[in-house]
N, C-alpha and C positions, 0 to 999 in steps of 0.2 A: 675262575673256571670259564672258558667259553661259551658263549650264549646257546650253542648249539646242544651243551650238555644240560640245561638247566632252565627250570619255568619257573613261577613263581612259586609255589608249595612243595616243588619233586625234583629229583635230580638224578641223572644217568650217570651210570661208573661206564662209562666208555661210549664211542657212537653204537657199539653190539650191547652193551653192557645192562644191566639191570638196574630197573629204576626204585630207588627210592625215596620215601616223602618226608620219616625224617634222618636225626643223624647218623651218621656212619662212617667209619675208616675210607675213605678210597682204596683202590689195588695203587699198588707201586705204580704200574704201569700209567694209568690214569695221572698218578705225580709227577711224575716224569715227564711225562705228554704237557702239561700243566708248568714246566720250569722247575719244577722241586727235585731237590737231592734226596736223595732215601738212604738213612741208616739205621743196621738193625741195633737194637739194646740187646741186652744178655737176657736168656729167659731162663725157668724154672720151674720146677713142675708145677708149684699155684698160677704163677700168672697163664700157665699152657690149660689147666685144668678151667681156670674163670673165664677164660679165651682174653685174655687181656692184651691189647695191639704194645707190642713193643716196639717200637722204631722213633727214630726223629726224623722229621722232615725241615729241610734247609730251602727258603726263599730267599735268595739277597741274602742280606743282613740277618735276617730274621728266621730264629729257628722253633718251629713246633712238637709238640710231644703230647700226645693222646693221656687221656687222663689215666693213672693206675692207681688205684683203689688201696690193692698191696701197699705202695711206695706210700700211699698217704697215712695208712694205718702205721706202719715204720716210723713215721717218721709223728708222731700221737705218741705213741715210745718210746721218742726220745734216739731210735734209731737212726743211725746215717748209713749208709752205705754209697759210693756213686756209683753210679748208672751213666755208663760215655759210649757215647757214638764214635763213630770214623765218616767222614763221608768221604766219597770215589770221586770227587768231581763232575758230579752231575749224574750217575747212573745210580742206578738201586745196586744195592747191595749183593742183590743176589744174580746179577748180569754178568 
């Protein structure tokens, strides 16, 4: 994240954006601004109800996924299901 977004305890979602101190999803936008790929996961009405972030985000190599609570409990069950991205090449999803 650019030094410009970010102090040491607080951090801005954008140079307009609001600040916060601790963790939290970024916007796409922000990812994108930032290098990162944005794709959305499949949603449903629990994870839309717990506001659970569905998306992966793509650095390089290396790709991240927001904790989901749901997915962990599923998978305590002995549940599998996947959960697959698409990324665009570099744009969010929703561009």
């Amino acid at each position: 994240m650019p030094a410009s977004l970010h102090t040491q305890d607080r951090w801005r979602n954008g140079p307009e954006g609001k600040e916060y101190k601790g963790p939290c999803w970024p916007t796409d936008e922000l990812l994108v601004a930032c290098g990162g790929e944005v794709a959305d996961l499949p949603r449903d009405k629990q994870r839309d109800q717990m506001q659970i972030v569905c998306k992966d985000v793509r650095f390089g190599d290396r790709v991240f996924r927001a904790g989901d609570l749901i997915a962990n409990m599923e998978r305590e069950r002995g549940e599998k299901s996947a959960r697959l991205s698409v990324f665009n090449g570099g744009r969010s999803s929703k561009s």
